[in-house]
N, C-alpha and C positions, 0 to 999 in steps of 0.2 A: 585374533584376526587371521582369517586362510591367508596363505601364500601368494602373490600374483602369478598369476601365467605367462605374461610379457614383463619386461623390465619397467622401471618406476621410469613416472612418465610426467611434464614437465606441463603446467596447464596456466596460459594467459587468462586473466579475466579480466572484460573490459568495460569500462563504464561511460556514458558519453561526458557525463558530469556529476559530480559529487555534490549534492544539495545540504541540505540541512539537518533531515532528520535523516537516522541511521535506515537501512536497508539489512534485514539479517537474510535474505535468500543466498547473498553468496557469500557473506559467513558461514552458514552452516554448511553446504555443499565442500566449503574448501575446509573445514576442519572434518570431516566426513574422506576428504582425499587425502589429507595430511595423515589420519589416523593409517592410513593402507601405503605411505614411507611415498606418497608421489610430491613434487613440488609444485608449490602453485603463487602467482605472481598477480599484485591487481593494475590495472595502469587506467588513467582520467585520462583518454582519448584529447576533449575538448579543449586542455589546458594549453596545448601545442602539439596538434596533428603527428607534426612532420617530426618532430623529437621521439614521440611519442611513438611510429611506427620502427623510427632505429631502436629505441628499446627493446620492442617486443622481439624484431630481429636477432639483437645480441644475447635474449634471454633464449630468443631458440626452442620455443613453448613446440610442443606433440599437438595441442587443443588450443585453438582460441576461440573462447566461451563468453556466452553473454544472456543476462535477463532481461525482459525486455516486456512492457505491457504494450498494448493494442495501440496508441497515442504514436507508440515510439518504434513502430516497427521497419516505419518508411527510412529512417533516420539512420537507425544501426545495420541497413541492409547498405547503406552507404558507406558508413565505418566499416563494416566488414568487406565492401569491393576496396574501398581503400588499404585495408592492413592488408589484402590478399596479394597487391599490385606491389608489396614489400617482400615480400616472399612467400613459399607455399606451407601453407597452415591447413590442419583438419577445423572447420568451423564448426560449431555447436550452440544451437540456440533453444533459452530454459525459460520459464517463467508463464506468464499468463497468457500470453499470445499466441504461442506453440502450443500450449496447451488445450485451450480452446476454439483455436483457430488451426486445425494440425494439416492443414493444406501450403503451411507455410514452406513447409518441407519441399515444395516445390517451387521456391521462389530461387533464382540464381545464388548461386555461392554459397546456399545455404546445405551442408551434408550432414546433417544431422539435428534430428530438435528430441527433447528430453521433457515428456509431461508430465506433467500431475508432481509428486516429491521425489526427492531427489536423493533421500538418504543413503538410501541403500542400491540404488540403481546408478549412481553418477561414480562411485569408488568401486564400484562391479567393471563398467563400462572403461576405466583408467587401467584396471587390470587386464582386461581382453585386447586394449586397443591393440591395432594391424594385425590381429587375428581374426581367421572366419568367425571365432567366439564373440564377436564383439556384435555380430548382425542377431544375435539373439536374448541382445541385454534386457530384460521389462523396462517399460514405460519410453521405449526411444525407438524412432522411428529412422532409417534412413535413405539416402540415393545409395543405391545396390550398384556394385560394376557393372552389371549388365544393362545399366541404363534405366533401370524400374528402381521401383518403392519396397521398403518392407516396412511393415509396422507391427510391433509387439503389444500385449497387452502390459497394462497396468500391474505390479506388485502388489502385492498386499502391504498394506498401512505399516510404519511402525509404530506401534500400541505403545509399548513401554517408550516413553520419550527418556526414561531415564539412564536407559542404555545408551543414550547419544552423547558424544562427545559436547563440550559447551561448543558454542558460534566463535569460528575462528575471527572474531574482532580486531585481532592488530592489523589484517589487510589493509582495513578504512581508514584505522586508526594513524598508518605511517600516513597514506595520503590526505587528510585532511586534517590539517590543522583545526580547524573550527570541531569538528565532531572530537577528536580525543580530548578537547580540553573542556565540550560542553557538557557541564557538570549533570545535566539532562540526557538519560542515555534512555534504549531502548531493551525493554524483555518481553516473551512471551513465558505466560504460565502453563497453557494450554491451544493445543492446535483443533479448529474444525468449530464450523456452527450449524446448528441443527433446523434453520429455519433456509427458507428459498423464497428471498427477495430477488423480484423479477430484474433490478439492474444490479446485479453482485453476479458474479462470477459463481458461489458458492453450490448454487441449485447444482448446475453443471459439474461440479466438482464430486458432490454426493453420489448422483447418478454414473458418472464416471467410478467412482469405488464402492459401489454396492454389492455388499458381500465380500468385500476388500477387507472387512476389519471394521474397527470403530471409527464411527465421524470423529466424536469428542474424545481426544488424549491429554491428560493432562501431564503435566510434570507432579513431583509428590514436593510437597513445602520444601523438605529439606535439600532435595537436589537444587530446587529453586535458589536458596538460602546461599547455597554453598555458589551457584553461578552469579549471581548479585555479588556476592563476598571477591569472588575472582576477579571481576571488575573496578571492583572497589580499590583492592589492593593497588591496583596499578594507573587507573586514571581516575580523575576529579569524580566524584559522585554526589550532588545534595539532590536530586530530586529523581524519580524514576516513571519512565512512561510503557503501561503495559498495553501490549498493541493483540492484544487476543479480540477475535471477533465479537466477542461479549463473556466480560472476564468472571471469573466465580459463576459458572452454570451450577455446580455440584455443594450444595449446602454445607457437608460436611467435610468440606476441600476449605471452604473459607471458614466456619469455626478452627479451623486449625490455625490457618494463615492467621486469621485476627490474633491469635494469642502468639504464636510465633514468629512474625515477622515487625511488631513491633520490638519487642523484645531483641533480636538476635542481628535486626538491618536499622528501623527505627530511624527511617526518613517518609518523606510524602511521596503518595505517589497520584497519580492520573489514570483514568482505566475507560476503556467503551462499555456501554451496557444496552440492555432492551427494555424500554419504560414497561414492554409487561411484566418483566423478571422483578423487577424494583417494587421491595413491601417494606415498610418500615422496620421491620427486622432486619433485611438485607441488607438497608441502610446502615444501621445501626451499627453491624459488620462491620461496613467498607467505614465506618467511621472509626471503630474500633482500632482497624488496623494500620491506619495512618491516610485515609484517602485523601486529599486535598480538589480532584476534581475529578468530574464524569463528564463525558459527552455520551448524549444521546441522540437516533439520528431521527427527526421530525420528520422529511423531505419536505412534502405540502401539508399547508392545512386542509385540505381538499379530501375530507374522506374519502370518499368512492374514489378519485385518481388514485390514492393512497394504497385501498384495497383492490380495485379492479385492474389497474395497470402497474401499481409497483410492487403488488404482492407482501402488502404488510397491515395486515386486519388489526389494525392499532387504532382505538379512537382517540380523539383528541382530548377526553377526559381521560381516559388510561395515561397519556402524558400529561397532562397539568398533574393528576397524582401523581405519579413518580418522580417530576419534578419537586411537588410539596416535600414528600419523604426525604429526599438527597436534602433537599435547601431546612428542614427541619434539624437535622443532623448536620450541618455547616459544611454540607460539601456544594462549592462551586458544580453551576452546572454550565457545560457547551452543548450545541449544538450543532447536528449537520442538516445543511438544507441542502434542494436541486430547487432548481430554477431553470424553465425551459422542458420543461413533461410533456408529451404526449397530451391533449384535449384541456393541457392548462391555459388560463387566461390571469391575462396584468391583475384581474383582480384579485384571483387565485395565490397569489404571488404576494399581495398587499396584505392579505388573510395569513400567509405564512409570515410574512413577518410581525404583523401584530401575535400571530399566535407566540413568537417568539417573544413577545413583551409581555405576554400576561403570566406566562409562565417565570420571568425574570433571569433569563438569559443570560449568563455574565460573560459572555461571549460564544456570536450567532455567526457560525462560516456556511457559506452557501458557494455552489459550485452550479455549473451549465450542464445538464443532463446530456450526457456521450452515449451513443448506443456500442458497446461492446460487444465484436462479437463474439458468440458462445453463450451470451446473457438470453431468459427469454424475452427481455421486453422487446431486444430487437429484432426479435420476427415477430412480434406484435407491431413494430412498425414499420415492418414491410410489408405484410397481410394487408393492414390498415391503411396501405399508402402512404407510413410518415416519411418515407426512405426509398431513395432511390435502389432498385433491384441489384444493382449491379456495384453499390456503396462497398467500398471494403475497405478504406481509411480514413478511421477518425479522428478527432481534434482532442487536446486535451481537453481537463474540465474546466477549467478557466477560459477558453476558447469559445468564438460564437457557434451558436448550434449549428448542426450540422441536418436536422430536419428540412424536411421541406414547408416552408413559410413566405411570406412574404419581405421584403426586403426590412422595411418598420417594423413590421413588430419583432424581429430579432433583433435589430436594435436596441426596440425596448427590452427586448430580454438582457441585452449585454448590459444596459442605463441599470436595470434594477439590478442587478448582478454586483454589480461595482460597487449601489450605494448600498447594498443589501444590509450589512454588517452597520451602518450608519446611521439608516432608516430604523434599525431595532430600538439603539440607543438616543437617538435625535428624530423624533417622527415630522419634525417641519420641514426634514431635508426632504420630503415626499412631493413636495411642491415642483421639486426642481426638473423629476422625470420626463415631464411633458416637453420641457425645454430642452433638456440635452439630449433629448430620445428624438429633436430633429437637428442636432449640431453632431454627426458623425464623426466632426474634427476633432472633438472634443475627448474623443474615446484615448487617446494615450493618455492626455492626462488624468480620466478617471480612471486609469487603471493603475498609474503613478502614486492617485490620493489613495485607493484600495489599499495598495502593498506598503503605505506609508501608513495608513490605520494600523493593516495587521500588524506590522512590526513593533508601532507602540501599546498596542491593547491584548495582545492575547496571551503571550507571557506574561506579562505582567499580570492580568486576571484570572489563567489558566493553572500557569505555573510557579507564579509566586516570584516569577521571575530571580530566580538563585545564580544567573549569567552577568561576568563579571563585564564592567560597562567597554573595557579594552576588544572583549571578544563580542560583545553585541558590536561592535563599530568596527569588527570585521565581516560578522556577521552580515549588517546590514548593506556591506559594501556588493560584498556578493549576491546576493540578497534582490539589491536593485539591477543586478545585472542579469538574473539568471530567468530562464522561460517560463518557472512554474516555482510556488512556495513551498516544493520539497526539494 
């Protein structure tokens, strides 16, 4: 590794809340900084504020750093006036938002945001800091002394993932009890998808690195091997969840895997796919090599919405096969639905969930279609009128939509939302939509039943549930407290 230019330099990372499922953006970033001798610190804002900002104080950070999607942008622009009002810190904001939103850079308090990936630009940018070197890092954008912008282009890709250090995981790992001891952890095998679904972020991402290098990187088995193995060694492991946009694109990536990761790790694991990619060979594969479940993402059963606005030319016999294939070979199959599209209708909606019953679903998650920006459906729904002009904060995905509708039928969109995952399993609770869909009062506690369903049916169906019953019942403490089921 080069030398730095400025002295090693001291980097806060802040999170407003530490959920359930792992986060590797600022694992990787901070073993990426660690490898180049800087220190880096993570701190859970939301546990205790006010504790929270003396800390960061006594640690004395160079950077205080944050990732951050579109949902959550209003949020940390407030945790970061607040750590600022503790003392003077260089701000830095990474993740989805900045990235495809790079106007952010002009929001108060904010002196810097870092697009696209961060491997090789974020231990670049640690070595220049308080140098003029530091205003011509790739991929970061800043406020200039002189009261302007400057913005750099993007880096090229790094291809070989196996030249990366593993994801510094013990940051999380100290702060959250629940994630270091759930034996359910997170890996990627490979980064980048090759398709542009119009509500993913991905299109944008392509188009951004074109000519950058390759979309699809994968890791090779054995480094894989050898990072599972790292993990392993030191905390709980019986089940593994691989969070690659759609895993095993490369055929003879998974012939390998099949034969060597049962053999050499030789637990179950969980992985996302594309019902077109899925042939009975493939299956056969991901059976081979220990799969125990797939989700795949439906949205609607509404062809044309499907094709014409979410940009995913998938019919719904392409997925009831691929569904057949996984469930022929005994692999559980999830699903992800939206609810709340662009020119959908409650029937539309009824369709999707029966679609999710014919196919045999063994667990059907559905979320509120959010226009993100950066995505293209949302300038398809400002062209179109779905969207006010001037919209530039949106709600989570569990949150009522954020289109423009009528007061009722976003309601009913919130009633089916809630029962969505119910109605798959139970089709007489369908009865009940009309009625709750005009008791608005009712809305906490169907959101109460929702997160009371997922807790008890999607590990268990998903994951085989290998969570010792001590940490589910801390799990679910936090669980019922927290904004969103990550």
């Amino acid at each position: 590794m080069p030398e730095s230019l400025s002295p090693r330099r001291k980097v806060a990372f802040v999170i407003d809340t530490l959920g359930f499922q792992e986060i590797l953006s600022i694992p990787i970033v901070s073993a990426a900084a660690k490898a180049r001798g800087h220190t880096v610190a993570l701190f859970e804002f939301s546990r205790n504020p006010k504790k929270v900002c003396r800390e960061i104080v006594s640690f004395a950070p160079d950077i205080v750093a944050y990732s951050i999607s579109s949902n959550e942008a209003h949020r940390y622009l407030q945790i970061n006036d607040t750590i600022k009002k503790s003392g003077k810190f260089f701000s830095l904001f990474g993740g989805p938002h900045p990235t495809y939103y790079p106007q952010f850079i002009e929001k108060d308090g904010v002196d810097a945001i870092c697009t696209g990936e961060g491997d090789i630009c974020f231990p670049e940018f640690l070595d220049r800091f308080g140098t003029d070197a530091m205003y011509e890092v790739s991929n970061f954008s800043f406020k200039t002394p002189d009261g302007g912008y400057r913005k750099n282009p993007v880096a090229h890709l790094v291809e070989d993932q196996d030249s990366l250090p593993f994801p510094d995981r013990s940051q999380l790992y100290e702060k959250s009890y629940f994630m270091a001891r759930n034996p359910i952890k997170m890996f990627m095998a490979a980064r980048g998808c090759p398709y542009d679904c119009s509500y993913c972020f991905v299109h944008a991402f392509n188009s951004m690195y074109k000519g950058k290098g390759a979309i699809i990187r994968t890791k090779s088995v054995e480094y894989l091997i050898a990072e599972i193995k790292d993990v392993a060694r030191r905390y709980p492991l019986k089940c593994i969840r691989f969070a690659d946009d759609i895993f095993a694109l490369e055929r003879k990536w998974l012939e390998e895997f099949a034969e060597e990761f049962p053999r050499k790790i030789g637990l179950p694991f969980t992985c996302f796919l594309r019902p077109n990619v899925i042939k009975d060979e493939y299956a056969k594969l991901l059976m081979k090599a220990g799969c125990r479940s797939a989700y795949i993402a439906i949205e609607c059963a509404n062809e044309d919405i499907r094709r014409r606005i979410a940009n995913r030319p998938i019919s719904n016999d392409q997925i009831i096969s691929a569904c057949a294939h996984l469930k022929r070979h005994g692999i559980r199959v999830g699903t992800f639905n939206m609810v709340g599209l662009p020119d959908e209708t409650e029937r539309d909606i009824l369709d999707t969930i029966d679609l999710n019953r014919r196919i045999g679903a063994d667990y059907a998650e559905a979320s509120i279609f959010q226009p993100y920006p950066g995505t293209s459906i949302t300038e398809f729904c400002r062209t179109n009128g779905y969207l006010e002009d001037d919209a530039e904060q949106c709600e989570g995905e569990y949150a009522k939509s954020v289109l423009k509708g009528t007061p009722a039928f976003k309601q009913k969109v919130l009633v089916l939302h809630r029962l969505f995952t119910m109605m798959v399993d139970h089709p007489r609770i369908r009865r009940l939509v009309g009625l709750l869909s005009k008791a608005s009062w009712m809305n906490g506690i169907l959101t109460i039943a929702s997160r009371f369903y997922y807790g008890i049916n999607m590990h268990r169906r998903i994951y085989g549930s290998p969570i010792p019953w001590w940490l589910r019942l801390h799990g679910a403490w936090r669980f019922f407290l927290s904004k969103s089921r990550v």
